[in-house]
C-alpha positions as CSV (number, residue, x, y, z in Angstrom):
1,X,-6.4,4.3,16.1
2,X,-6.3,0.7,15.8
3,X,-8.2,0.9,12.4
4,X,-5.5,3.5,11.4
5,X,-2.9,1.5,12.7
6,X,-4.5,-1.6,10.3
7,X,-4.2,0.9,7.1
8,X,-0.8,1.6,8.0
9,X,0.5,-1.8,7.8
10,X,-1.7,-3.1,4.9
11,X,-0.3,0.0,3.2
12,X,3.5,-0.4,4.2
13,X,4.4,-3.3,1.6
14,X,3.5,-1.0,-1.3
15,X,5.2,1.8,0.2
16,X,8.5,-0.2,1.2
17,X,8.2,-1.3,-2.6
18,X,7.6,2.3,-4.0
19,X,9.5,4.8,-1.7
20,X,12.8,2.3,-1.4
21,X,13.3,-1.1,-2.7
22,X,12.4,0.4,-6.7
23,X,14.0,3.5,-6.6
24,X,17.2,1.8,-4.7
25,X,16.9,-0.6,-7.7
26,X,16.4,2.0,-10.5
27,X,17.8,5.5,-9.4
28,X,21.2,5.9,-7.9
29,X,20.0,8.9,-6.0
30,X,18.0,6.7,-4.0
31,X,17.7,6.7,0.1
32,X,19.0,4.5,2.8
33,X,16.5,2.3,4.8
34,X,16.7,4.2,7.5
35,X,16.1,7.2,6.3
36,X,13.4,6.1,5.0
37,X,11.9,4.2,7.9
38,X,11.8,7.6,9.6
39,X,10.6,9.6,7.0
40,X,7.4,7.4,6.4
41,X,6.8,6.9,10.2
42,X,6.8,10.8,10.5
43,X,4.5,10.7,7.5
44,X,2.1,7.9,8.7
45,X,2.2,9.2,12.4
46,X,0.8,13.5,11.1
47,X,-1.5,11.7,8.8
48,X,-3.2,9.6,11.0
49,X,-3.1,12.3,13.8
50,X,-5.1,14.2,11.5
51,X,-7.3,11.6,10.2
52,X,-8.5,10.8,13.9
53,X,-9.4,14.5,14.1
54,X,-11.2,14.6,11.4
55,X,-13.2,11.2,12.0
56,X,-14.1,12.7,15.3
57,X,-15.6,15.7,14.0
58,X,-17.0,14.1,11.0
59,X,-18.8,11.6,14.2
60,X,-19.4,14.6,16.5
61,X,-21.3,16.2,13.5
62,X,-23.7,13.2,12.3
63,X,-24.6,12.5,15.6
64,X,-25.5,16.2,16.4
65,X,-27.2,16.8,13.0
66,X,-26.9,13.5,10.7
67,X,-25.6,13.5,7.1
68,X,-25.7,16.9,6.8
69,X,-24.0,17.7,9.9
70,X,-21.1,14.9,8.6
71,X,-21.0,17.0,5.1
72,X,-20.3,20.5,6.7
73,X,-17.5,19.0,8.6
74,X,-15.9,17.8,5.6
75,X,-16.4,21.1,3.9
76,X,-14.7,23.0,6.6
77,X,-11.9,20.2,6.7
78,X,-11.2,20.2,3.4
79,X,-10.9,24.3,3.1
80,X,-8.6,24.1,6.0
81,X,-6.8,21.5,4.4
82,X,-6.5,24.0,1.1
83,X,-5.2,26.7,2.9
84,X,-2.6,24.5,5.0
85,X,-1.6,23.3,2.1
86,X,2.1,24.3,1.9
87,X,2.6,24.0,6.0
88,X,1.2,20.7,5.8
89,X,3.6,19.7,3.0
90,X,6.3,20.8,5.1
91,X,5.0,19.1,7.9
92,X,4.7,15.5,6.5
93,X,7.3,15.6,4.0
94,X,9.8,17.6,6.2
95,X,10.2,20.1,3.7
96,X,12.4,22.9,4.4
97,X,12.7,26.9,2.9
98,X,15.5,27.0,0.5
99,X,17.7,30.2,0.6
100,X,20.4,29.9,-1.9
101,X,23.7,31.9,-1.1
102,X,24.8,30.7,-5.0
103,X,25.1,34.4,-7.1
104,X,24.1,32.3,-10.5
105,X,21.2,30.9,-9.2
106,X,20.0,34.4,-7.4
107,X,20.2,36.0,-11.0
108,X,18.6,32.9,-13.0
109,X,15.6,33.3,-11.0
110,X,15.6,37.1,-11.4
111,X,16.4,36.7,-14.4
112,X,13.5,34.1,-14.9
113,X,11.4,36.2,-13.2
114,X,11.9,39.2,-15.4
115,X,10.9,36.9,-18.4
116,X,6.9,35.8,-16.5
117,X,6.9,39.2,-16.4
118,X,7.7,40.3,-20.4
119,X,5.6,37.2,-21.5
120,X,2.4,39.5,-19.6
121,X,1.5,37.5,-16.3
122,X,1.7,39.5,-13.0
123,X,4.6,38.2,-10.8
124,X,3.6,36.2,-7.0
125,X,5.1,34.8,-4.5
126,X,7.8,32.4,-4.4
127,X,8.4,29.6,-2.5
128,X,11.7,27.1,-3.0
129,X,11.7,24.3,-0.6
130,X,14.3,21.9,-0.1
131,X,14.0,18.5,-0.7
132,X,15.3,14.5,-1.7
133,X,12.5,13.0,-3.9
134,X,13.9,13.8,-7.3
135,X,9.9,13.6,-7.8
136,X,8.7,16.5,-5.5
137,X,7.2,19.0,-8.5
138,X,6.2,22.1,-6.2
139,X,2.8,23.4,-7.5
140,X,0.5,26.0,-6.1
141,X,-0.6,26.1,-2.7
142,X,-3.6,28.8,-0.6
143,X,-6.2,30.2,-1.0
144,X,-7.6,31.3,-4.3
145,X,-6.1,35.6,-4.5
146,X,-3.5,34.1,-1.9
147,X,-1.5,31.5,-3.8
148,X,2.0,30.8,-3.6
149,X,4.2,29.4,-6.2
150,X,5.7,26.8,-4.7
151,X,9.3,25.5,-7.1
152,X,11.3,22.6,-6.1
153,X,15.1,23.3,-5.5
154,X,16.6,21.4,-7.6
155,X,15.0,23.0,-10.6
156,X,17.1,26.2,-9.7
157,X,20.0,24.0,-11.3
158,X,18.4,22.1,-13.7
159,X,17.2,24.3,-15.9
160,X,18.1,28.0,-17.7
161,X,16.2,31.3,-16.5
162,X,13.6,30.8,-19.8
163,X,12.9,27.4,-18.7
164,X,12.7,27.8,-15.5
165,X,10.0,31.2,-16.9
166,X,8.6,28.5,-18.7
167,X,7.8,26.4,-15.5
168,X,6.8,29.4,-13.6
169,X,4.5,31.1,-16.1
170,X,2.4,28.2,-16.3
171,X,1.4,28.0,-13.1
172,X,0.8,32.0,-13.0
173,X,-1.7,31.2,-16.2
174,X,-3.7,28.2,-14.1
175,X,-4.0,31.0,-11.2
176,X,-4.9,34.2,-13.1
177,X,-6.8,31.9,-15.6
178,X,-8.8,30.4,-12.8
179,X,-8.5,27.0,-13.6
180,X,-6.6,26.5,-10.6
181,X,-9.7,27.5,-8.7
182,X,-12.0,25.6,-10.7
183,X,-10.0,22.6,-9.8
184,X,-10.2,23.0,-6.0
185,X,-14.2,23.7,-6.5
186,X,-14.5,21.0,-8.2
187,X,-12.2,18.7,-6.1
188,X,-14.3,19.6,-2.4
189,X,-17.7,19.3,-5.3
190,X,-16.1,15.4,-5.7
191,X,-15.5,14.8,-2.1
192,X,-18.5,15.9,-0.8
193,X,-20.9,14.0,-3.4
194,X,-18.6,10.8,-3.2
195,X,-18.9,10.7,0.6
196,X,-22.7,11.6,0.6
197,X,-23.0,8.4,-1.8
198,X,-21.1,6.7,0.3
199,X,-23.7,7.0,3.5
200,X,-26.3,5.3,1.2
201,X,-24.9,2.3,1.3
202,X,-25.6,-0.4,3.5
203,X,-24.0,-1.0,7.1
204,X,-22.6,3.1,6.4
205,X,-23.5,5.7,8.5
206,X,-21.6,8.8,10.3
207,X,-23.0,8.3,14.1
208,X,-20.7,5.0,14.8
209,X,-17.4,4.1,14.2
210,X,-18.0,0.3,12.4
211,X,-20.7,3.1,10.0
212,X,-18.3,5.4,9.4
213,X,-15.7,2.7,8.3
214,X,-18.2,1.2,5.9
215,X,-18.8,4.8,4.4
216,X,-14.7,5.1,4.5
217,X,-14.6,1.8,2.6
218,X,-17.0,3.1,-0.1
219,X,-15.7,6.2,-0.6
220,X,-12.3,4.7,-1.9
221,X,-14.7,2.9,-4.0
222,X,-15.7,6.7,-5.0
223,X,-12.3,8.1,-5.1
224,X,-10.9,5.2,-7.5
225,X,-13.4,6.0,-10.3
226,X,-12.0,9.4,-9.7
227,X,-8.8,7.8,-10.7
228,X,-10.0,7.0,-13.6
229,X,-12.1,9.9,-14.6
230,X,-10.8,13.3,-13.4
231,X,-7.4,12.7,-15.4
232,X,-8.7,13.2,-18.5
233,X,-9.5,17.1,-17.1
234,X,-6.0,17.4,-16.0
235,X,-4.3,16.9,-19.2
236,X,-7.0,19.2,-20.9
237,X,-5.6,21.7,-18.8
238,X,-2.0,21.2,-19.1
239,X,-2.5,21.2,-22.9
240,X,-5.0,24.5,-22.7
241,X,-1.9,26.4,-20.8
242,X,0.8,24.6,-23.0
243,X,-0.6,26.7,-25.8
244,X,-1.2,29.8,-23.8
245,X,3.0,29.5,-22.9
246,X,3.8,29.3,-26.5
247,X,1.8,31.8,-27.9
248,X,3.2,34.1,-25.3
249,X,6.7,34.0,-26.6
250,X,7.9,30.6,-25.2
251,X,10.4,29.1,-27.2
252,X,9.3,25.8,-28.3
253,X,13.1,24.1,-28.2
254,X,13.0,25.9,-24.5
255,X,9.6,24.5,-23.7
256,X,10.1,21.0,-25.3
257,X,13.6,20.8,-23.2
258,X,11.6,21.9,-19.8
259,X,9.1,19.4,-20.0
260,X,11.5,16.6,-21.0
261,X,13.8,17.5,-17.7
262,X,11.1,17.2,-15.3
263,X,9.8,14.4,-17.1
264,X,13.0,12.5,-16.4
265,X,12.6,13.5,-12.9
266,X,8.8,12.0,-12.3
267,X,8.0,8.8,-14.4
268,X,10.9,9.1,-17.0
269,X,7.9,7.5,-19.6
270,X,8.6,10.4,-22.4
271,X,6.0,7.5,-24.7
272,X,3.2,5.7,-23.1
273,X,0.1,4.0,-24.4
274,X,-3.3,6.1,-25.7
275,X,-5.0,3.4,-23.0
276,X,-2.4,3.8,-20.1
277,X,-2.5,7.8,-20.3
278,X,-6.2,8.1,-20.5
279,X,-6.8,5.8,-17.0
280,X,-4.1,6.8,-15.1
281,X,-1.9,9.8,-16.3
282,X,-3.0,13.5,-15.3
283,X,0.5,14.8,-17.0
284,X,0.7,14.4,-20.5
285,X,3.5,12.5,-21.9
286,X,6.2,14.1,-23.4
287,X,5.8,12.9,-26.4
288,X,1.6,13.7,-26.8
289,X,2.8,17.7,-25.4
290,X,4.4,18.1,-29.1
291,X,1.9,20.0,-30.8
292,X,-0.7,22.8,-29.2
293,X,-4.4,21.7,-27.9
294,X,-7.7,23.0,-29.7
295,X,-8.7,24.0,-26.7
296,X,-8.2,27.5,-25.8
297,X,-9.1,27.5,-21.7
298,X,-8.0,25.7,-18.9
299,X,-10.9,23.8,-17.5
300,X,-9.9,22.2,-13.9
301,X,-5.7,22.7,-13.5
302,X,-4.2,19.3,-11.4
303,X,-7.7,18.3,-10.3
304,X,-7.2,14.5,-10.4
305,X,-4.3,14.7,-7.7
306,X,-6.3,17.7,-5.9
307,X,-8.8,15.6,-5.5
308,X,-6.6,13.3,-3.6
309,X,-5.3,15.8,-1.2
310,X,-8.7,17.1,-0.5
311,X,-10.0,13.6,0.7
312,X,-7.5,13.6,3.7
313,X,-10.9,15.1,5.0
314,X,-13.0,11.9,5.3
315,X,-10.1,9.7,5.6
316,X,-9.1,9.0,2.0
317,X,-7.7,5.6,1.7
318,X,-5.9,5.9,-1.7
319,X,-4.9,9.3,-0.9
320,X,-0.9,7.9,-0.9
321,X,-1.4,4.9,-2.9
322,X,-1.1,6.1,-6.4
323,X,1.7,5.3,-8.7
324,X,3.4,8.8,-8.3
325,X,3.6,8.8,-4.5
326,X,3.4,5.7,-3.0
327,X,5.8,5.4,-0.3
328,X,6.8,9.1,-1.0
329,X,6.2,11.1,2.1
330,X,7.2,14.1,0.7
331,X,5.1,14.0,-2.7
332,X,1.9,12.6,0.0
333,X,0.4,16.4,0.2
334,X,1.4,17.7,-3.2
335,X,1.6,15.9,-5.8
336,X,3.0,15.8,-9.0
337,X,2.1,18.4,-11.5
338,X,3.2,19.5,-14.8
């Protein structure tokens, strides 16, 4: 705990700076200190609960049967953590179900609904949560055949019923497609070979705690070149289903308004730099989402910030220290997507 605790407070300059003093300085939607005091403690306090449960099994595992034994408790971690996924989310962010009583809203989303369902993908469920990070995206949460769409409330009011299809039938395409899979095989695929590295190292092992902080240490090593790396999949994706949307029937004024509302939401950077977006952007730019991709499959959907969620199994330390979520409890389990 008292290693935890340490992380905590080296952490809690970055997220003061990210989850209140910026956006108090920059959005006028932004929070009061106390509210955010308690929202990050009841972050900090689930996460570390969980990361001390999953350090002792990871050390309950290598001493019973070494590396190995360190790597299957990882695995089974990490596809507990998938399925959670949307209870966790709730959990740390203290997300709630959103049941709106508003007539217009009820029939935009039928209405939306109705439009997935012309363009050719096969309705699933929906999930609205409530929330008060303008930031919080929804995404897709379960089990691969059990997946839940999962929309932010706000974008009930934000945008018409074919935008709001728009937002909707893109995430339908990275299920049914099976990118959305790919990018959770290849996300526990990343975690596992990353920590395995780690072990290697010297002063690392998974039978003591000082070893199993070494192998922590390297692995952020590991999950920084991920950082770096795995984006350039992520925008492959959103450009492979971009074109999929419009060649469904999407209206390209419709679709070009959608991504510029929830743009405006996230980083409001419509225009960023070839370098900047190839390090550390997963979601394209507005501005480079203007004409269709080449590229006519969906390799690994979101798999740069899956990634990051999946290595809450072996204690990830960069897991909420990203541009898009740092001191953002309720964007900590999922992150931003397009």
């Amino acid at each position: 705990m008292l290693l935890l605790g340490s992380l905590a407070a080296l952490l809690f300059p970055m997220d003061l700076l990210g989850g209140f003093l910026l956006p108090k300085r920059w959005r006028s939607e932004s929070i009061s200190l106390r509210t955010f005091l308690s929202g990050w403690f009841r972050g900090v306090l689930i996460q570390s609960l969980l990361y001390l449960a999953t350090s002792l099994s990871i050390l309950f595992m290598g001493r019973w049967l070494g590396v190995p034994g360190a790597i299957l408790a990882i695995a089974g971690a990490g596809i507990i953590l998938v399925g959670s996924q949307l209870q966790m989310a709730k959990l740390v962010g203290a997300l709630q179900n959103h049941e709106s009583p508003n007539p217009e809203i009820i029939a935009a989303m039928e209405q939306a609904q109705a439009i997935v369902s012309a363009w050719g993908w096969t309705p699933r469920r929906i999930m609205t949560l409530e929330h008060h990070d303008t930031g919080f995206t929804g995404g897709i949460a379960g089990f691969p055949g059990m997946e839940t769409v999962v929309l932010p409330a706000d974008m009930l009011a934000k945008l018409s019923p074919e935008q709001l299809a728009i937002v909707i039938a893109r995430r339908l395409e990275a299920i049914q497609g099976g990118s959305r899979t790919r990018g959770l095989l290849l996300a526990i695929v990343w975690v596992i070979v990353g920590f395995s590295l780690s072990t290697m190292l010297p002063g690392a092992d998974v039978t003591s705690v000082a070893g199993l902080s070494m192998t922590c240490l390297a692995f952020s090593l590991w999950t920084f070149f991920g950082l770096l790396t795995l984006p350039t999949l992520s925008r492959q994706a959103s450009y492979a289903i971009d074109g999929k949307i419009l060649q469904s029937g999407a209206s390209p004024e419709a679709f070009q308004q959608t991504i510029k509302t929830l743009d405006a939401l996230q980083d409001d950077e419509p225009r960023r730099s070839a370098f900047i977006e190839t390090v550390f952007h997963p979601v394209p730019s507005v501005e480079n989402r203007r004409t269709l991709t080449s590229s006519n499959t969906a390799i690994t959907w979101h798999a740069a910030r899956i990634t990051l969620f999946v290595s809450w199994a072996c204690m990830g330390m960069l897991v909420r220290a990203v541009h898009c979520n740092v001191g953002r409890p309720e964007l900590w389990v999922m992150l931003p997507t397009d």
